[in-house]
C-alpha positions as CSV (number, residue, x, y, z in Angstrom):
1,X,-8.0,-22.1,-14.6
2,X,-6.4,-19.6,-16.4
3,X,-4.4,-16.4,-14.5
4,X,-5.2,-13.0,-15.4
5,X,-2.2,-11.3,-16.8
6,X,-2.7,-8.0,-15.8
7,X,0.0,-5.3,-15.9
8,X,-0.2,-3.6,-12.2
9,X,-2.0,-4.8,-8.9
10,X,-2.1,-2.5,-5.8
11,X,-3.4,-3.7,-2.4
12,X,-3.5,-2.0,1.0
13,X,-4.1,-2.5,4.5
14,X,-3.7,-6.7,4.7
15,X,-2.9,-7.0,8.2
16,X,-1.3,-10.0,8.3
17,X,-1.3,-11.0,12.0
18,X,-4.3,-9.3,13.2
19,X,-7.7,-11.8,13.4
20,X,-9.2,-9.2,11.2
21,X,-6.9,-10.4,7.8
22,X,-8.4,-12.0,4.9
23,X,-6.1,-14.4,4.4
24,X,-8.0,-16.7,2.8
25,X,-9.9,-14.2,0.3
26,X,-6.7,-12.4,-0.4
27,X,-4.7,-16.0,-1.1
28,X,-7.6,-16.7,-3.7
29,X,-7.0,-13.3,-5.4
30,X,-3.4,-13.6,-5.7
31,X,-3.8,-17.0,-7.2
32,X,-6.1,-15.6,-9.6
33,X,-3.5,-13.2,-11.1
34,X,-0.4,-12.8,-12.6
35,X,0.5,-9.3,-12.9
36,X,4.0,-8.0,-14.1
37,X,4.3,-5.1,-10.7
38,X,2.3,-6.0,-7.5
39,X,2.6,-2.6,-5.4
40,X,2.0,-3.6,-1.0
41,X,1.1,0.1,-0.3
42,X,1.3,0.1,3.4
43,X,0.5,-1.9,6.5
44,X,1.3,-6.0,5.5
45,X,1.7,-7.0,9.0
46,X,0.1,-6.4,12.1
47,X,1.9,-4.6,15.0
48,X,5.2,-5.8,16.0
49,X,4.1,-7.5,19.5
50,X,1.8,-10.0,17.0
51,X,4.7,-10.3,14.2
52,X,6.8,-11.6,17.0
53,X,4.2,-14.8,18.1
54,X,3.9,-17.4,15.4
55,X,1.6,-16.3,12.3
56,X,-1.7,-18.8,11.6
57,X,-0.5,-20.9,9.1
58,X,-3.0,-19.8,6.9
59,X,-1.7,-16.1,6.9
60,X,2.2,-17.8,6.5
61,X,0.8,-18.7,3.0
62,X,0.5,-15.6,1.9
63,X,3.8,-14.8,2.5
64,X,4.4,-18.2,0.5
65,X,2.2,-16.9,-2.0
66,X,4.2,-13.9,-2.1
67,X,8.1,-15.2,-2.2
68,X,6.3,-17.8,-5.2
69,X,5.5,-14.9,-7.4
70,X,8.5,-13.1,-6.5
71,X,10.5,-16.0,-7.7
72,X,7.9,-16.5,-11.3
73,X,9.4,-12.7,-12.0
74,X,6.4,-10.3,-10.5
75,X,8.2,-7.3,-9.5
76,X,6.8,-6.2,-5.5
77,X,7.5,-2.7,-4.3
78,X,6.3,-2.6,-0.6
79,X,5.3,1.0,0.2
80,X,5.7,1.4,3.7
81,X,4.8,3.8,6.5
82,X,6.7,4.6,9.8
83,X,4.5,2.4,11.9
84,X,5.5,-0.8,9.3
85,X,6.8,-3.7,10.9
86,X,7.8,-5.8,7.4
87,X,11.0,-3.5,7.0
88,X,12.3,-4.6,10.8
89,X,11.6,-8.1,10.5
90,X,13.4,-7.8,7.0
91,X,16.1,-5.4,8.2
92,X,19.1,-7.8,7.1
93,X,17.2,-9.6,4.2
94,X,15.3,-9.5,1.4
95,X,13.6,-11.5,-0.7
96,X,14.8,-11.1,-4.3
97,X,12.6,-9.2,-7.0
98,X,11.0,-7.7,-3.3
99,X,11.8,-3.5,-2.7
100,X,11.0,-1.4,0.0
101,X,10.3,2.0,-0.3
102,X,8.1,5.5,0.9
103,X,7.9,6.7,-2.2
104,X,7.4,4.8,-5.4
105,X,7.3,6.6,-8.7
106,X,6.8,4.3,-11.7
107,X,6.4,5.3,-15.5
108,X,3.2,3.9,-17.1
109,X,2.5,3.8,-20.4
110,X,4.6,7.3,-20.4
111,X,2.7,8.8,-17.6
112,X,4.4,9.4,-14.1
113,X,3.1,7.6,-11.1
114,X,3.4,8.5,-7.3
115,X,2.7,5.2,-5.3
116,X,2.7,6.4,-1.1
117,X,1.3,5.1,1.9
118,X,0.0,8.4,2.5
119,X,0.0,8.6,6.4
120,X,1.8,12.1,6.4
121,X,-1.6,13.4,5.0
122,X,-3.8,12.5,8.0
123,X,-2.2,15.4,10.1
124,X,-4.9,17.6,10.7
125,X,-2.5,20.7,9.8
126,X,-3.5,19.0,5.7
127,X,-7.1,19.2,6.6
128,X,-6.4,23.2,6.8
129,X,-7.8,25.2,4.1
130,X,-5.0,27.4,4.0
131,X,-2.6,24.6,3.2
132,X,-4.0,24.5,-0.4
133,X,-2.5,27.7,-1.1
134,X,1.0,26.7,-0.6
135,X,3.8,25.9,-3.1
136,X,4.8,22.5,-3.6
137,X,7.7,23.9,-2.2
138,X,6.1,24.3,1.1
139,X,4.1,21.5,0.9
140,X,7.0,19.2,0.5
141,X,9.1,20.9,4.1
142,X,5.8,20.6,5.8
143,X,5.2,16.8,4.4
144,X,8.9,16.6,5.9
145,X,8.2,17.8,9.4
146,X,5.4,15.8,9.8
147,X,6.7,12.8,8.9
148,X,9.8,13.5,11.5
149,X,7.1,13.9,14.3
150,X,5.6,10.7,13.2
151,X,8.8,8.9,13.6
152,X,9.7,10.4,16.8
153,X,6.1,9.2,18.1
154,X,6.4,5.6,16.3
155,X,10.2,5.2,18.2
156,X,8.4,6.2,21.7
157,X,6.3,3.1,21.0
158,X,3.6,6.2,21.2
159,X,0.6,6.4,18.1
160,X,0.9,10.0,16.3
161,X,-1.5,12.6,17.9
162,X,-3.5,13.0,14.4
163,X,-4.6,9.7,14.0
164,X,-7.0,9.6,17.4
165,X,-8.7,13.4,16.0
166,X,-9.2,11.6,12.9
167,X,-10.8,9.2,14.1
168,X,-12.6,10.7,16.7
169,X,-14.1,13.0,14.5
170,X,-17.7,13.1,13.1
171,X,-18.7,11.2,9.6
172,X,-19.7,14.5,8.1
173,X,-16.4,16.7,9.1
174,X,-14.3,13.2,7.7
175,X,-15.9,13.7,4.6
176,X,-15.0,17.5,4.5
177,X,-11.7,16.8,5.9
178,X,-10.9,14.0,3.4
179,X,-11.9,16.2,0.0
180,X,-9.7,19.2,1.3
181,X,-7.0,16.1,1.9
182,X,-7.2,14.8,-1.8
183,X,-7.0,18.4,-2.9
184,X,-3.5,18.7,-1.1
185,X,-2.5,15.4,-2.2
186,X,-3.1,15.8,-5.9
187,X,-1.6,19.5,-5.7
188,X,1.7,18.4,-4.6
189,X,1.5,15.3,-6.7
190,X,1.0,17.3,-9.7
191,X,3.6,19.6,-8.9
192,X,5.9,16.6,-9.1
193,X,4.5,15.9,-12.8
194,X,2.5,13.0,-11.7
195,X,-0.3,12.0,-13.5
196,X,-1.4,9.1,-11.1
197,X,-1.2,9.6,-7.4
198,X,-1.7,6.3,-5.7
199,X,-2.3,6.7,-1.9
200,X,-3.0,4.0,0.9
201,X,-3.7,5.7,4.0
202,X,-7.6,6.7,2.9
203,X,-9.6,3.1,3.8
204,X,-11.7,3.2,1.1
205,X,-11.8,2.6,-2.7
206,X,-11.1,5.9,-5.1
207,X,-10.8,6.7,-8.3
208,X,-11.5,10.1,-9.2
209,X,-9.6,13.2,-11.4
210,X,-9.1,15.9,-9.2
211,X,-7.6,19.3,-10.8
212,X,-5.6,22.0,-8.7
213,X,-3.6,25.1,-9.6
214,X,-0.6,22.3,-10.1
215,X,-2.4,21.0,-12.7
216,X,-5.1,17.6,-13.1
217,X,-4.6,14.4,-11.2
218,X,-6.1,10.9,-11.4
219,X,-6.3,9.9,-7.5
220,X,-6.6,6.9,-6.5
221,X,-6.6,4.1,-3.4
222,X,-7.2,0.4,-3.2
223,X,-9.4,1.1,-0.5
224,X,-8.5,-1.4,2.9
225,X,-8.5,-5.0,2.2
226,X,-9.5,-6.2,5.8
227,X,-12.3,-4.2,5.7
228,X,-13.9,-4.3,2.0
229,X,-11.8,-6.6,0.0
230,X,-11.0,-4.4,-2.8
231,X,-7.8,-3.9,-5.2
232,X,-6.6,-1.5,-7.9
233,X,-5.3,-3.1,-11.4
234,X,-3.8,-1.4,-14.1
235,X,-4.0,-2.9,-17.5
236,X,-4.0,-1.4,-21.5
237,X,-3.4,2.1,-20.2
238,X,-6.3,2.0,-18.1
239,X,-7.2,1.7,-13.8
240,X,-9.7,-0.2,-13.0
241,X,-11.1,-0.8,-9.6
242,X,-11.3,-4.2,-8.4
243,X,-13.7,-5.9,-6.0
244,X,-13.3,-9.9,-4.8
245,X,-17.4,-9.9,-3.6
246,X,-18.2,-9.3,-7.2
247,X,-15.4,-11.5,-8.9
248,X,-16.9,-14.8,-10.2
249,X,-14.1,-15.8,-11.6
250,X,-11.6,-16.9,-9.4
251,X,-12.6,-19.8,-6.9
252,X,-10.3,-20.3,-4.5
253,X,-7.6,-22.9,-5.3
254,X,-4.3,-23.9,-4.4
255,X,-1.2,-23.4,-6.8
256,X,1.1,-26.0,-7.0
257,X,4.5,-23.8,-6.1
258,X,3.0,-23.4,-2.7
259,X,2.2,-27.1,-2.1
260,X,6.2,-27.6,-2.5
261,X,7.5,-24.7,-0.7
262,X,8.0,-25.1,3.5
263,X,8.6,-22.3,6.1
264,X,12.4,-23.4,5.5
265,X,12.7,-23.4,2.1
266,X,11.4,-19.5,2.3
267,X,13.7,-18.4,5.2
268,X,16.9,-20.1,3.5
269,X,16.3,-20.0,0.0
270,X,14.3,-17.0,-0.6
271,X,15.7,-14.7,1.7
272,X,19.2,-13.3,0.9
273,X,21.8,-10.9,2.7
274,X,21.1,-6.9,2.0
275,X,18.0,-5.2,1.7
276,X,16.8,-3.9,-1.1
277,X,16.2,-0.4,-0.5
278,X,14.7,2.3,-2.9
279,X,13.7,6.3,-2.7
Protein backbone atom coordinates (compact mmCIF):
# COMPACT_ATOMS: atom_id res chain seq x y z
CA UNK A 1 0.00 0.00 0.00
CA UNK A 2 0.77 3.31 -0.91
CA UNK A 3 2.15 6.18 1.84
CA UNK A 4 0.44 9.33 2.17
CA UNK A 5 2.80 12.14 1.29
CA UNK A 6 1.70 14.66 3.33
CA UNK A 7 3.65 17.92 4.08
CA UNK A 8 3.48 18.19 8.10
CA UNK A 9 2.37 15.59 10.85
CA UNK A 10 2.05 16.70 14.55
CA UNK A 11 1.55 14.24 17.35
CA UNK A 12 1.38 14.76 21.16
CA UNK A 13 1.35 12.98 24.33
CA UNK A 14 2.73 9.17 23.13
CA UNK A 15 3.98 8.08 26.35
CA UNK A 16 6.28 5.69 25.33
CA UNK A 17 6.88 3.65 28.48
CA UNK A 18 3.72 4.06 30.29
CA UNK A 19 1.06 0.82 29.80
CA UNK A 20 -1.22 3.46 28.57
CA UNK A 21 0.85 4.03 24.97
CA UNK A 22 -0.58 3.10 21.73
CA UNK A 23 2.23 1.65 20.34
CA UNK A 24 0.71 -0.49 18.12
CA UNK A 25 -2.03 2.14 16.66
CA UNK A 26 0.56 4.83 16.48
CA UNK A 27 3.29 2.25 14.57
CA UNK A 28 0.40 1.70 12.00
CA UNK A 29 -0.02 5.49 11.52
CA UNK A 30 3.48 6.20 11.00
CA UNK A 31 3.69 3.51 8.46
CA UNK A 32 0.88 4.91 6.74
CA UNK A 33 2.64 8.26 6.10
CA UNK A 34 5.39 9.91 4.70
CA UNK A 35 5.39 13.38 5.56
CA UNK A 36 8.33 15.88 4.67
CA UNK A 37 8.28 17.56 8.85
CA UNK A 38 6.96 15.25 11.61
CA UNK A 39 6.72 17.82 14.72
CA UNK A 40 6.87 15.34 18.57
CA UNK A 41 5.20 18.28 20.52
CA UNK A 42 5.84 17.13 23.97
CA UNK A 43 5.86 14.11 26.21
CA UNK A 44 7.49 10.90 23.93
CA UNK A 45 8.54 9.01 26.85
CA UNK A 46 7.14 8.14 30.06
CA UNK A 47 8.83 9.39 33.37
CA UNK A 48 12.39 8.88 33.78
CA UNK A 49 12.16 5.93 36.56
CA UNK A 50 10.23 3.85 33.43
CA UNK A 51 12.83 5.12 30.63
CA UNK A 52 15.43 3.66 32.83
CA UNK A 53 13.82 -0.32 32.83
CA UNK A 54 13.79 -1.92 29.48
CA UNK A 55 10.97 -0.50 26.96
CA UNK A 56 8.34 -3.44 25.63
CA UNK A 57 9.69 -4.27 22.49
CA UNK A 58 6.74 -3.24 20.81
CA UNK A 59 7.10 0.46 22.01
CA UNK A 60 11.28 0.09 21.00
CA UNK A 61 9.74 -0.07 17.38
CA UNK A 62 8.58 3.05 17.44
CA UNK A 63 11.67 4.48 18.19
CA UNK A 64 12.77 2.14 15.11
CA UNK A 65 10.03 3.53 13.24
CA UNK A 66 11.23 6.84 14.10
CA UNK A 67 15.37 6.63 13.40
CA UNK A 68 13.92 4.77 9.78
CA UNK A 69 12.15 7.85 8.71
CA UNK A 70 14.73 10.07 10.08
CA UNK A 71 17.25 8.28 7.85
CA UNK A 72 14.36 8.27 4.42
CA UNK A 73 14.92 12.35 4.96
CA UNK A 74 11.59 13.27 7.24
CA UNK A 75 12.74 16.19 9.12
CA UNK A 76 11.63 15.59 13.38
CA UNK A 77 11.54 18.57 15.61
CA UNK A 78 10.76 17.20 19.18
CA UNK A 79 9.14 19.98 21.10
CA UNK A 80 9.79 19.34 24.59
CA UNK A 81 8.68 20.46 27.96
CA UNK A 82 10.66 20.65 31.32
CA UNK A 83 9.29 17.40 32.61
CA UNK A 84 10.70 15.53 29.11
CA UNK A 85 12.83 12.71 29.66
CA UNK A 86 13.97 12.19 25.65
CA UNK A 87 16.44 15.24 25.85
CA UNK A 88 18.34 13.43 29.03
CA UNK A 89 18.52 10.14 27.63
CA UNK A 90 19.76 12.00 24.40
CA UNK A 91 21.93 14.46 26.19
CA UNK A 92 25.25 13.41 24.32
CA UNK A 93 23.52 12.16 21.02
CA UNK A 94 21.40 12.64 18.54
CA UNK A 95 19.91 10.99 15.91
CA UNK A 96 20.61 12.79 12.63
CA UNK A 97 17.74 14.84 10.78
CA UNK A 98 16.23 14.60 14.75
CA UNK A 99 16.14 18.45 16.70
CA UNK A 100 15.13 19.31 20.00
CA UNK A 101 13.60 22.42 20.82
CA UNK A 102 10.79 24.63 23.17
CA UNK A 103 9.97 26.64 20.71
CA UNK A 104 9.58 25.74 16.99
CA UNK A 105 8.65 28.44 14.51
CA UNK A 106 8.39 27.13 10.91
CA UNK A 107 7.35 29.14 7.73
CA UNK A 108 4.40 27.44 5.82
CA UNK A 109 3.37 28.23 2.68
CA UNK A 110 4.58 31.93 3.83
CA UNK A 111 2.71 31.97 6.99
CA UNK A 112 4.59 31.91 10.45
CA UNK A 113 4.11 29.02 12.72
CA UNK A 114 4.67 28.71 16.62
CA UNK A 115 4.95 24.86 17.43
CA UNK A 116 5.18 24.70 21.81
CA UNK A 117 4.49 22.19 24.26
CA UNK A 118 2.49 24.70 25.88
CA UNK A 119 2.84 23.68 29.65
CA UNK A 120 3.78 27.29 30.78
CA UNK A 121 0.06 28.06 30.03
CA UNK A 122 -1.50 25.76 32.54
CA UNK A 123 -0.39 28.19 35.44
CA UNK A 124 -3.50 29.24 36.82
CA UNK A 125 -1.97 33.03 36.91
CA UNK A 126 -3.01 32.45 32.51
CA UNK A 127 -6.43 31.44 33.56
CA UNK A 128 -6.68 35.22 35.09
CA UNK A 129 -8.79 37.45 33.23
CA UNK A 130 -6.69 40.25 33.77
CA UNK A 131 -3.74 38.57 32.00
CA UNK A 132 -5.55 39.22 28.62
CA UNK A 133 -4.89 42.82 28.99
CA UNK A 134 -1.25 42.59 29.02
CA UNK A 135 1.36 43.41 26.27
CA UNK A 136 3.07 40.72 24.65
CA UNK A 137 5.76 42.30 26.40
CA UNK A 138 4.45 41.20 29.61
CA UNK A 139 3.19 38.26 28.57
CA UNK A 140 6.42 37.00 27.40
CA UNK A 141 8.54 37.95 31.30
CA UNK A 142 5.60 36.27 32.83
CA UNK A 143 5.74 33.16 30.30
CA UNK A 144 9.57 33.39 31.50
CA UNK A 145 8.98 33.29 35.27
CA UNK A 146 6.76 30.51 35.07
CA UNK A 147 8.64 28.46 33.21
CA UNK A 148 11.78 29.05 35.73
CA UNK A 149 9.36 27.84 38.64
CA UNK A 150 8.56 24.87 36.58
CA UNK A 151 12.15 23.95 36.23
CA UNK A 152 13.02 24.56 39.78
CA UNK A 153 9.99 22.16 40.72
CA UNK A 154 10.92 19.44 37.81
CA UNK A 155 14.93 19.51 39.29
CA UNK A 156 13.27 18.85 43.02
CA UNK A 157 11.92 15.69 41.40
CA UNK A 158 8.63 17.78 42.75
CA UNK A 159 5.29 18.11 39.97
CA UNK A 160 4.54 22.04 39.38
CA UNK A 161 1.78 23.29 41.87
CA UNK A 162 -0.58 24.29 38.78
CA UNK A 163 -0.94 21.04 37.37
CA UNK A 164 -2.82 19.33 40.56
CA UNK A 165 -5.49 22.75 40.54
CA UNK A 166 -5.99 21.97 37.02
CA UNK A 167 -6.81 18.99 37.46
CA UNK A 168 -8.62 19.04 40.42
CA UNK A 169 -10.82 21.53 39.16
CA UNK A 170 -14.53 21.01 37.99
CA UNK A 171 -15.37 20.18 34.10
CA UNK A 172 -17.37 23.37 33.80
CA UNK A 173 -14.56 25.96 35.40
CA UNK A 174 -11.80 23.69 32.80
CA UNK A 175 -13.85 24.74 30.12
CA UNK A 176 -13.85 28.44 31.29
CA UNK A 177 -10.42 28.22 32.26
CA UNK A 178 -9.28 26.62 28.98
CA UNK A 179 -11.15 29.42 26.53
CA UNK A 180 -9.54 32.41 28.70
CA UNK A 181 -6.12 30.03 28.07
CA UNK A 182 -6.44 29.99 24.23
CA UNK A 183 -7.19 33.65 24.37
CA UNK A 184 -3.71 34.31 26.00
CA UNK A 185 -2.13 31.89 23.91
CA UNK A 186 -3.23 33.22 20.54
CA UNK A 187 -2.62 36.97 21.89
CA UNK A 188 0.99 36.47 22.46
CA UNK A 189 1.28 34.26 19.48
CA UNK A 190 -0.09 36.86 17.27
CA UNK A 191 2.02 39.43 18.73
CA UNK A 192 4.88 37.29 17.44
CA UNK A 193 3.28 37.47 13.83
CA UNK A 194 2.22 34.00 13.93
CA UNK A 195 -0.50 32.87 12.02
CA UNK A 196 -0.62 29.16 13.32
CA UNK A 197 -0.06 28.56 17.06
CA UNK A 198 0.45 24.90 17.58
CA UNK A 199 0.13 23.85 21.26
CA UNK A 200 0.40 20.38 23.00
CA UNK A 201 -0.28 20.77 26.50
CA UNK A 202 -4.45 21.05 25.95
CA UNK A 203 -5.37 16.97 25.67
CA UNK A 204 -7.77 17.33 23.26
CA UNK A 205 -8.11 17.93 19.41
CA UNK A 206 -8.50 21.85 18.28
CA UNK A 207 -8.79 23.65 15.45
CA UNK A 208 -10.35 26.84 15.76
CA UNK A 209 -9.47 30.90 14.63
CA UNK A 210 -9.37 32.77 17.61
CA UNK A 211 -8.92 36.79 17.24
CA UNK A 212 -7.43 39.16 19.99
CA UNK A 213 -6.35 42.78 20.09
CA UNK A 214 -2.81 41.18 18.66
CA UNK A 215 -4.57 40.32 15.77
CA UNK A 216 -6.40 36.57 14.35
CA UNK A 217 -4.94 33.19 15.09
CA UNK A 218 -5.55 29.69 13.86
CA UNK A 219 -5.10 27.54 17.14
CA UNK A 220 -4.55 24.36 17.08
CA UNK A 221 -3.55 20.83 19.08
CA UNK A 222 -3.23 17.28 18.16
CA UNK A 223 -5.19 16.48 20.96
CA UNK A 224 -3.34 13.42 23.35
CA UNK A 225 -2.59 10.31 21.46
CA UNK A 226 -2.89 7.77 24.49
CA UNK A 227 -6.06 8.97 25.14
CA UNK A 228 -7.97 9.62 21.64
CA UNK A 229 -5.61 8.65 19.00
CA UNK A 230 -5.69 11.77 17.02
CA UNK A 231 -3.03 13.76 14.81
CA UNK A 232 -2.71 17.10 13.04
CA UNK A 233 -1.48 17.08 9.20
CA UNK A 234 -0.78 19.85 7.17
CA UNK A 235 -1.05 19.56 3.44
CA UNK A 236 -1.77 22.16 0.18
CA UNK A 237 -1.91 25.05 2.56
CA UNK A 238 -4.41 23.63 4.56
CA UNK A 239 -4.73 21.71 8.53
CA UNK A 240 -6.62 19.08 8.77
CA UNK A 241 -7.44 17.16 11.79
CA UNK A 242 -6.69 13.54 11.85
CA UNK A 243 -8.35 10.65 13.59
CA UNK A 244 -6.82 6.72 13.37
CA UNK A 245 -10.63 5.29 14.62
CA UNK A 246 -11.99 6.73 11.48
CA UNK A 247 -8.98 5.98 9.06
CA UNK A 248 -9.81 3.06 6.80
CA UNK A 249 -6.97 3.27 5.04
CA UNK A 250 -4.12 2.21 6.72
CA UNK A 251 -4.07 -1.40 8.09
CA UNK A 252 -1.44 -2.08 10.10
CA UNK A 253 1.69 -3.52 8.47
CA UNK A 254 5.19 -3.84 8.87
CA UNK A 255 7.78 -1.75 6.66
CA UNK A 256 10.62 -3.51 5.57
CA UNK A 257 13.43 -0.90 7.05
CA UNK A 258 12.26 -2.03 10.45
CA UNK A 259 12.49 -5.77 9.75
CA UNK A 260 16.36 -5.12 9.14
CA UNK A 261 17.17 -2.68 11.70
CA UNK A 262 18.27 -4.20 15.58
CA UNK A 263 18.46 -2.22 18.90
CA UNK A 264 22.31 -2.11 17.81
CA UNK A 265 22.17 -0.97 14.64
CA UNK A 266 19.99 2.23 16.14
CA UNK A 267 22.30 2.92 19.19
CA UNK A 268 25.60 2.68 16.93
CA UNK A 269 24.63 3.77 13.72
CA UNK A 270 21.95 6.14 14.20
CA UNK A 271 23.00 7.89 17.06
CA UNK A 272 25.93 10.32 16.67
CA UNK A 273 28.12 12.69 19.03
CA UNK A 274 26.41 16.30 19.71
CA UNK A 275 23.00 17.22 20.12
CA UNK A 276 21.22 18.90 17.98
CA UNK A 277 19.82 21.78 19.70
CA UNK A 278 17.51 24.62 18.39
CA UNK A 279 15.63 27.88 19.91
Amino acid sequence: MKKRKIELAVLSNIHLGAESCQADALLAYLSSISPKILVLNGRVLETEPVVQAALPSRHFRIFKKLFAMASAGTKIYYVYSNQDAVVRIFKDKSPGNVFFTKNLFLDLDGKKAWFTHGDFLQSPLFSKKWVQGLGTGRLRVLAGMIRFKNKIWNAGGKRPSQTLLHAEADYADRLKKDRTLRQTAVKLAAGRGCEYLICGAPHHLSNLWLETNMGKCQYLSAGDWVQHLTALEYNFKRWKSYRYSEDKLSPFFADEDLKQMNEEEILSKNLKTGISMIG
